[in-house]
MARKOL-843263 format. One record per residue: residue number from 1; residue in one letter; chain; x, y, z of N, C-alpha, C in turn. Coordinates in steps of 0.2 Angstrom, whole numbers. Each point is the difference from the previous one (the first is absolute). Example, Ala and Ser with C-alpha at 12.3 -4.5 7.8 and 13.67 -1.06 7.14 Angstrom:
  num  residuo  cadena   n_xx   n_yy   n_zz  ca_xx  ca_yy  ca_zz   c_xx   c_yy   c_zz
    1        A       A     66    -28     39     -4      6      0      4      6      0
    2        S       A     -2      5     -4      4      6      1     -4      5      3
***
This chain:
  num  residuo  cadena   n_xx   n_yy   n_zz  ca_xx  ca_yy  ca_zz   c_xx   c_yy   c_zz
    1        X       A      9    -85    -69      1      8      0     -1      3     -6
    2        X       A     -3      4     -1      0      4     -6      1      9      0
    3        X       A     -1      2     -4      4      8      1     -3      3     -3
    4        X       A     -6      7     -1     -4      2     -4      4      8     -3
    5        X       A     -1     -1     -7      5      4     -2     -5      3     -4
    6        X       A     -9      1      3     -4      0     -6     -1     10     -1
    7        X       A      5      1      6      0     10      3      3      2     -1
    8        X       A      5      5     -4      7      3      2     -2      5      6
    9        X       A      4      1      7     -3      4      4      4      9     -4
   10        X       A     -6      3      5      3      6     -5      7      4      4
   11        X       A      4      6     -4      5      2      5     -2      2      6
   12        X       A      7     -2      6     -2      3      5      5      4      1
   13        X       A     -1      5      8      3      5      3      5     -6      2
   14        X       A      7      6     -1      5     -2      4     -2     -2      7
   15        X       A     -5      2      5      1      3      7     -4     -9      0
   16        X       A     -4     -3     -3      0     -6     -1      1     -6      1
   17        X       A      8      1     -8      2     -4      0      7     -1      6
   18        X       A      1      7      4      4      1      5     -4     -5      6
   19        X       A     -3      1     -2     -4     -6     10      3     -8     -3
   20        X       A     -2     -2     -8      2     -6      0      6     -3      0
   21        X       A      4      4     -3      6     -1     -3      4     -4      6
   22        X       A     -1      1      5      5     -5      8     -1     -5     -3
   23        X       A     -5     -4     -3     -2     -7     -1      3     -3     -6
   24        X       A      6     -1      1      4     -1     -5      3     -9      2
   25        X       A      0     -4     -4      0     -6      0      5     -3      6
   26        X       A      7      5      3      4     -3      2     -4      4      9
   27        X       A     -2      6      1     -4      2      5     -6     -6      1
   28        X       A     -3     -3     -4     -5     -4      1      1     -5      5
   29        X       A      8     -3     -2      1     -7      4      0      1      8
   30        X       A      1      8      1      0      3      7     -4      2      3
   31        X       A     -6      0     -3     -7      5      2     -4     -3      6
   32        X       A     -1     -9      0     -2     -3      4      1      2      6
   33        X       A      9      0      2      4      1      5     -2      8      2
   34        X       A      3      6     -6     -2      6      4     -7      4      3
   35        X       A     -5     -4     -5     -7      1      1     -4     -1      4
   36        X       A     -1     -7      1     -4     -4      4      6     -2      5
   37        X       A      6      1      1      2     -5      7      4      9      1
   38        X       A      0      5     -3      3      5      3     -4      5     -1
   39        X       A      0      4     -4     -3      8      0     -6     -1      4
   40        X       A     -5     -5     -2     -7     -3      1     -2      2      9
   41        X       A      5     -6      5      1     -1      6      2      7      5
   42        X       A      7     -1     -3      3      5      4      1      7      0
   43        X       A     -4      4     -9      0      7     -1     -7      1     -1
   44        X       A     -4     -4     -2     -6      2      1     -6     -3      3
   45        X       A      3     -4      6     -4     -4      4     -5     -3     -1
   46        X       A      0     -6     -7     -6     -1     -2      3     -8     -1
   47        X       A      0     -4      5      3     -6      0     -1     -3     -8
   48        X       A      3     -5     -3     -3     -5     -9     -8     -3      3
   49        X       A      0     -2      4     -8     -6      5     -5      6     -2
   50        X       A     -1      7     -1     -5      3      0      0     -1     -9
   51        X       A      4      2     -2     -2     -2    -12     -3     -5      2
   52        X       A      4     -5      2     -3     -8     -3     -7      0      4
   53        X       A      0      3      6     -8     -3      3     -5      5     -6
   54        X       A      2      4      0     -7      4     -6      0     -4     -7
   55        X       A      7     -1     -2      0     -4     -8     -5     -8      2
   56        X       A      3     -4      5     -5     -5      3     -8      1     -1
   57        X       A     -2      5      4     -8      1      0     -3      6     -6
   58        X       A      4      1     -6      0      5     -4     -2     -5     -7
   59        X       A      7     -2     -1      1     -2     -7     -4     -4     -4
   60        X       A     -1      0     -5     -8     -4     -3      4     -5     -6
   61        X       A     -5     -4     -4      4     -5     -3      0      3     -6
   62        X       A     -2      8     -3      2      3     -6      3      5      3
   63        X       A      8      0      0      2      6      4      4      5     -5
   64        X       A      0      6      4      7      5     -6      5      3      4
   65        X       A      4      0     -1      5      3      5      4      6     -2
   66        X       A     -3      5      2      4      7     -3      5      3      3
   67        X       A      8      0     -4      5      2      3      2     -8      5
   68        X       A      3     -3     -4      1     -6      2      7     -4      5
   69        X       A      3      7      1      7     -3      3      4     -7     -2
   70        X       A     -1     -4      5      4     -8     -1     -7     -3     -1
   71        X       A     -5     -1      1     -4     -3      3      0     -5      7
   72        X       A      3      2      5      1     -3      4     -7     -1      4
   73        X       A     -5      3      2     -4      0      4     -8     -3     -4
   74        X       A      3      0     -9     -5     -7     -4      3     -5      2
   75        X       A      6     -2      0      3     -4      2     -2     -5      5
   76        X       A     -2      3      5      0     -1      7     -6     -2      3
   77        X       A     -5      4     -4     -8      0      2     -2     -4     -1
   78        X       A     -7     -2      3     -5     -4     -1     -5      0     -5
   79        X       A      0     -3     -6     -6      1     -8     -5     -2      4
   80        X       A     -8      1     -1     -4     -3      1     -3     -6     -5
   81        X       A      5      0     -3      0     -5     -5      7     -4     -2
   82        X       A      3     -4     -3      5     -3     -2      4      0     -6
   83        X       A     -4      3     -5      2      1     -6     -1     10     -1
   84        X       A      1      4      4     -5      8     -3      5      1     -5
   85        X       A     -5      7     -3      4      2     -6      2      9      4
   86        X       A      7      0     -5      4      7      4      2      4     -7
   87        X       A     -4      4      2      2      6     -4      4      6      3
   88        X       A      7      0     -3      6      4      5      2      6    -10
   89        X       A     -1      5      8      1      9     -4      4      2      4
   90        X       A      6      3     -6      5      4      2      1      4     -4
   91        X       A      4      5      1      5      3     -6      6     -1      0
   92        X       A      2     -5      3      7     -1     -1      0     -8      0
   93        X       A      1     -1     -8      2     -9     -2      4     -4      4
   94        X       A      5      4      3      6     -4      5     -5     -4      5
   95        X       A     -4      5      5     -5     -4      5     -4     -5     -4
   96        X       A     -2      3     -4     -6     -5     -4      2     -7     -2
   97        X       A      7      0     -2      2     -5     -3      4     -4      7
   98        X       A      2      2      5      3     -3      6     -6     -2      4
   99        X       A     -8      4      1     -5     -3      2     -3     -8     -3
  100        X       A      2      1     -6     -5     -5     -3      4     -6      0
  101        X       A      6      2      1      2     -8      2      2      0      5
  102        X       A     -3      2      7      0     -3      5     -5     -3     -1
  103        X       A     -6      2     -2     -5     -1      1     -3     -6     -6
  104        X       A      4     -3     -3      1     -5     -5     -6     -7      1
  105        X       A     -3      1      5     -3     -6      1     -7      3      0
  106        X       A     -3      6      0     -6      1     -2      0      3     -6
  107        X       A     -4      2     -4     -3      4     -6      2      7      1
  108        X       A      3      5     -4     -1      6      1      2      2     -7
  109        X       A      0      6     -1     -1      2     -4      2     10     -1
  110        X       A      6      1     -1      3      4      0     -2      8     -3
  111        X       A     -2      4      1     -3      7     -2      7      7      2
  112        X       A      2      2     -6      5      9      1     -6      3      0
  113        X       A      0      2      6     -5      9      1      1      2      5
  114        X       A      0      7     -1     -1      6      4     -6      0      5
  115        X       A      2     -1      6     -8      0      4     -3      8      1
  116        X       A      3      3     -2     -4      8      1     -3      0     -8
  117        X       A     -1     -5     -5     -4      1     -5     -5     -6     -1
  118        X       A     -5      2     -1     -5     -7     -1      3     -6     -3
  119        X       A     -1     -5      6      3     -7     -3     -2     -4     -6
  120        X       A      5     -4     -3     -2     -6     -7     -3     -2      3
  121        X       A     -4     -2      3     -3     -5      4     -8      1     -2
  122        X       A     -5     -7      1     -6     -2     -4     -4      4      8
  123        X       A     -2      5     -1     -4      1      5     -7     -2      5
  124        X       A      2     -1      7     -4     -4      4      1     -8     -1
  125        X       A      5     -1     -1      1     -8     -3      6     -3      5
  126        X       A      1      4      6      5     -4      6     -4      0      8
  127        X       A      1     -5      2     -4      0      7      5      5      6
  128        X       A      6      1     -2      5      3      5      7      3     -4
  129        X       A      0      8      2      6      2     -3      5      3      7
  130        X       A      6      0      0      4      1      6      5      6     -3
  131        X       A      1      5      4      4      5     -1      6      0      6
  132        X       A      6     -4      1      3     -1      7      8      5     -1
  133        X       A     -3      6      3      8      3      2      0      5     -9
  134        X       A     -3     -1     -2      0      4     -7     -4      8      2
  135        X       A     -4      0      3     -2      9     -4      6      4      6
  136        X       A      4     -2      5      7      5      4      3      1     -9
  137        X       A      1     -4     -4      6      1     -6     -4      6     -4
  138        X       A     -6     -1     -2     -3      5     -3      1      9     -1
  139        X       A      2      1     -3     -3      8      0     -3      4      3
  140        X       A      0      5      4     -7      4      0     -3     -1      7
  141        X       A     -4      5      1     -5     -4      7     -3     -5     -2
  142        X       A     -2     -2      6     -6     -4     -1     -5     -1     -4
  143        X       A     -3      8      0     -6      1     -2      2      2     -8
  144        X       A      3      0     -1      4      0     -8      1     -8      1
  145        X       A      3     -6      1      1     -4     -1     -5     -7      2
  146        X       A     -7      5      2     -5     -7      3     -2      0     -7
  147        X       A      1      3     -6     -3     -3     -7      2     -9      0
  148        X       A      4     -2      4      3     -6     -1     -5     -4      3
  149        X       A     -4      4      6     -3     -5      3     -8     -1     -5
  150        X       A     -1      6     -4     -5     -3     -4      0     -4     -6
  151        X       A      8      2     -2      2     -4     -4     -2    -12      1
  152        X       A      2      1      6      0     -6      3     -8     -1      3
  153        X       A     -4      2     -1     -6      1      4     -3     -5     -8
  154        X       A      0      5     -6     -2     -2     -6      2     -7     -2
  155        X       A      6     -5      3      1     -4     -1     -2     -7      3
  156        X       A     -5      3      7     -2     -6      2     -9      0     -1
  157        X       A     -1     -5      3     -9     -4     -2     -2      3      5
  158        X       A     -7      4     -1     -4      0      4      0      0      7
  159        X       A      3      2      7     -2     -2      2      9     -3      5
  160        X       A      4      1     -7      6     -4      0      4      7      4
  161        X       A      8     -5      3      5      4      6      5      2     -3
  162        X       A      2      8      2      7      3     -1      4     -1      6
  163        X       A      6      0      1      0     -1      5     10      1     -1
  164        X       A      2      2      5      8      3      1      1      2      7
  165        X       A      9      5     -3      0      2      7      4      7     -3
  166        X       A      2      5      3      5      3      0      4      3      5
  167        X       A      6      3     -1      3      3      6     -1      9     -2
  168        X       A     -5      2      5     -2      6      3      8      6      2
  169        X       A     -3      6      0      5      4      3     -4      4      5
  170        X       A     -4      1      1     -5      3      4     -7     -2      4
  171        X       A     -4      2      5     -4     -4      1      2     -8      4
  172        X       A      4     -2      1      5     -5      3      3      1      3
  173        X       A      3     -5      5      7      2      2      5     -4     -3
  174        X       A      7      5     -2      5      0     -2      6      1      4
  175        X       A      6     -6      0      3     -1      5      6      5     -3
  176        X       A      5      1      3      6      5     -1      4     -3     -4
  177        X       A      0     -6     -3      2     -6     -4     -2      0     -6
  178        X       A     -7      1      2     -4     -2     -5      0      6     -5
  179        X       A     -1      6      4     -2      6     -3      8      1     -5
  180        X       A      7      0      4      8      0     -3     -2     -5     -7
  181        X       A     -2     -3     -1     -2     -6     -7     -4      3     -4
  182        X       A     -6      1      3     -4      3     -2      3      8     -5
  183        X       A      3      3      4      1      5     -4      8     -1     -6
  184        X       A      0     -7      2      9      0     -6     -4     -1     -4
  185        X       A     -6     -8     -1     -3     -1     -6     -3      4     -5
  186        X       A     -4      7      6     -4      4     -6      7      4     -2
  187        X       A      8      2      2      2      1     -5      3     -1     -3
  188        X       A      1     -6     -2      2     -5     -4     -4     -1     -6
  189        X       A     -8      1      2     -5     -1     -8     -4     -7      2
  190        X       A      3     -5      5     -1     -5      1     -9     -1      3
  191        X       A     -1      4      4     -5      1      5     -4     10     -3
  192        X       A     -4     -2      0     -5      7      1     -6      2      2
  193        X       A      2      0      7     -4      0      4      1      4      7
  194        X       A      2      7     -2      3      4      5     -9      6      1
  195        X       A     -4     -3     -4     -6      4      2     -8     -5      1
  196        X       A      3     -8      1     -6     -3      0      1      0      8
  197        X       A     -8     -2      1     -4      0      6     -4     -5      4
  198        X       A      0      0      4     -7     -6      1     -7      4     -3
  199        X       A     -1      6      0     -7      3      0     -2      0     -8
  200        X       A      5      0     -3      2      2     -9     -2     -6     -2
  201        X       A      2     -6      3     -2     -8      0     -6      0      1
  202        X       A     -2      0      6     -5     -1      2     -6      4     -7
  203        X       A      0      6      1     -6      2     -4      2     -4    -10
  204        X       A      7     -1     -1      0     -3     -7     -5     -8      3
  205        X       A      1     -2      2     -4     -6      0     -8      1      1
  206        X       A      0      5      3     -8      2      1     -3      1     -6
  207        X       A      4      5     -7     -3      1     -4     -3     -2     -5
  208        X       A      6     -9      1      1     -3     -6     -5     -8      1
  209        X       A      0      0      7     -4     -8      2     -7      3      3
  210        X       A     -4     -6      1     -4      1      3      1     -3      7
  211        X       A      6     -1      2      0     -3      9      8     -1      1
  212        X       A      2      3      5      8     -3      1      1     -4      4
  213        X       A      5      0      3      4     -2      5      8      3      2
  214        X       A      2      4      4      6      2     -1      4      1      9
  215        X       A      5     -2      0      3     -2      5      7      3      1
  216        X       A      3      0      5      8      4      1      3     -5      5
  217        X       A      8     -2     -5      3     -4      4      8      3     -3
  218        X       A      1      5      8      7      4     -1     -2      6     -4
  219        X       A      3      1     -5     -1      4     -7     -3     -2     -6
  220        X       A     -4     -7      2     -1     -3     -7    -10      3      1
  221        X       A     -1      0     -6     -9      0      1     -1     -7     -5
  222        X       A     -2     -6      2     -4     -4     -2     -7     -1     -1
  223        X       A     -2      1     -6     -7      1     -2     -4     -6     -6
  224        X       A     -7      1      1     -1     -7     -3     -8      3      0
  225        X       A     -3      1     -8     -3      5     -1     -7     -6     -6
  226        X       A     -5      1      0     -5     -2     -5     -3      5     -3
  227        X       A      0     -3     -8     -6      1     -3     -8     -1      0
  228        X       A     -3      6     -2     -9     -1      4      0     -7     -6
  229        X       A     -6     -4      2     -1     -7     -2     -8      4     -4
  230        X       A      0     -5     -6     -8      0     -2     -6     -1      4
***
């Protein structure tokens, strides 16, 4: 494990640091449970079997992981290799540093960045970047915040896969459950996502890839996106 401190990231907006802030060391040890065996299931109708089958057929053996939670679903996947290297971006060292030791048995390597600013990262030099459950925290619409999806576009090879999911407000359906949650989150700072869409998605990944894929399971849109190849 190593930790690259060769960037200081620069200041951000509060409304930023507001989506991260829930991810705080003792909320962590709970995220598995509320995330993937609750909110996931029963609020946003998007069973855990549907991440891990795309991290499955997604994830490559130089991967990045933007906005890294627990790593549970690195955890759980299948490397196409036995040894991959993992590059995990956060802004918040709490995850970063509770990911990296789940994840103690392969290689990673730790990056503080802001994903709405161009990453530290060596560009085109990853086969696979993941964005899971990260642009609902974001800021902004969509199309203010699909910068992230180019951001991550620049960080893989030719040819190479973005791939995520988020939880939609529009364009989906949204259950009476789902929607009550949905709106505590976004006033809480937690969530911001009271103006994303399927259509906002859909056209950010048109603008920034050359070929998508993108699917609706509940309110979640799972997408899985390439770069044009040489």
């Amino acid at each position: 494990m190593s930790i690259d401190h060769s960037r200081d990231p620069k200041p951000v907006d509060q409304d930023v640091l507001d989506g991260q802030s829930a991810y705080h060391k003792r909320a962590l040890a709970f995220y598995d449970l509320m995330v993937h065996r609750g909110s996931a299931p029963f609020f946003w109708r998007c069973p855990p079997r549907n991440f891990l089958q795309m991290y499955d057929t997604c994830v490559g053996a130089e991967h990045v992981e933007i906005g890294v939670g627990t790593g549970y679903l690195l955890d759980h996947c299948r490397f196409p290799v036995p040894d991959p290297r993992i590059t995990l971006v956060d802004l918040n060292p709490a995850t970063l540093d509770f990911t990296a030791k789940r994840l103690a048995k392969y290689r990673t390597t730790q990056v503080v960045a802001n994903a709405l600013e161009p990453l530290p990262l060596p560009k085109g030099a990853h086969d696979s970047v993941a964005l899971s459950f990260l642009l609902h925290c974001i800021p902004g619409s969509l199309r203010e915040k699909g910068v992230v999806l180019a951001h991550a576009a620049e960080a893989v090879r030719p040819g190479g896969v973005v791939f995520g999911s988020t939880v939609l407000s529009s364009g989906v359906p949204v259950s009476r459950a789902g929607r009550w949650l949905m709106n505590n989150l976004n006033a809480k700072g937690v969530f911001h996502n009271d103006q994303d869409s399927l259509g906002d998605l859909r056209e950010q990944l048109d603008k920034h890839f050359a070929g998508h894929e993108l699917v609706v399971r509940g309110s979640v849109g799972l997408f899985r996106a390439r770069t044009a190849a040489q």
